[in-house]
N, C-alpha and C positions, 0 to 999 in steps of 0.2 A: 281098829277101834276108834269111835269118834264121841266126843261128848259135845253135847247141845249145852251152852250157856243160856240164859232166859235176861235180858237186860234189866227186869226187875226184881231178878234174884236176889235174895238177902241174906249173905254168909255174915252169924254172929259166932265167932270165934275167937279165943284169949292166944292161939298159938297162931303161926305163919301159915296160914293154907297152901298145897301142894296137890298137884295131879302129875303121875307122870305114865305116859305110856311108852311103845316102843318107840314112838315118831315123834314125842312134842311131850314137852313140862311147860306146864303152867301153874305162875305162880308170882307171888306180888312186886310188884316195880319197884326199885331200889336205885339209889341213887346213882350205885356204882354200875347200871345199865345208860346212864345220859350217853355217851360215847357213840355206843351200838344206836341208841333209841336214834337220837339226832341225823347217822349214817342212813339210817333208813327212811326216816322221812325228809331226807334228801335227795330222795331218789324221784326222778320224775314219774316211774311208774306208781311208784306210792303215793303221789300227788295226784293220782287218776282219782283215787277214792278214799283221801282226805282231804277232809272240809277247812283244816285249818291252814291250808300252803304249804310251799316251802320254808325252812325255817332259815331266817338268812344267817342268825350268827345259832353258835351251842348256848351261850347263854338264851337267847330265845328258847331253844328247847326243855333247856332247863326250866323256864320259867312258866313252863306250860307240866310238863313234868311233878313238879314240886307240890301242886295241891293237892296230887293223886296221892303223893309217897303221907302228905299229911295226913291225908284220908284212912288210910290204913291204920292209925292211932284208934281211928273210929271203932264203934262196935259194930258197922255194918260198912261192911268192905266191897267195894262195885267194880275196880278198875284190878286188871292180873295184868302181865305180859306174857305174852306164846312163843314160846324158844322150841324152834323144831321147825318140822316140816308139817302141811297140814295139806291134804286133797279132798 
């Protein structure tokens, strides 16, 4: 099963939004993901097709990180994380 995000989709919801299939959850960025997030965009393959570099220190990532998790206070929520496998 795959689901199609739209980038100008507008989730207005009061609880944590959640998708979860056999192969991948999705669902909103937490702070306690900086660790994994930062391992990953350390990766120079992941640096293929992000526009923002490698990050040199965790604090960098954090610092890139942190508007999203604010955002999510919001009533319209844009950024998840994808935990899983995806083809």
């Amino acid at each position: 099963m795959r689901f199609f995000f739209q980038r100008h989709s507008k989730f207005k919801l009061m609880v944590e939004p959640e998708i979860i299939t056999e192969r991948i959850k999705l669902r909103l960025i937490k702070l306690s993901d900086l660790e994994s997030i930062h391992n990953l965009h350390s990766l120079p393959e992941t640096d293929a097709y992000n526009a923002l570099g490698i990050p040199k220190t965790i604090d960098e990532t954090k610092s890139v990180i942190q508007p999203w998790i604010l955002e999510h206070q919001l009533k319209e929520i844009k950024n998840y994380l994808v935990i899983g496998q995806y083809n």
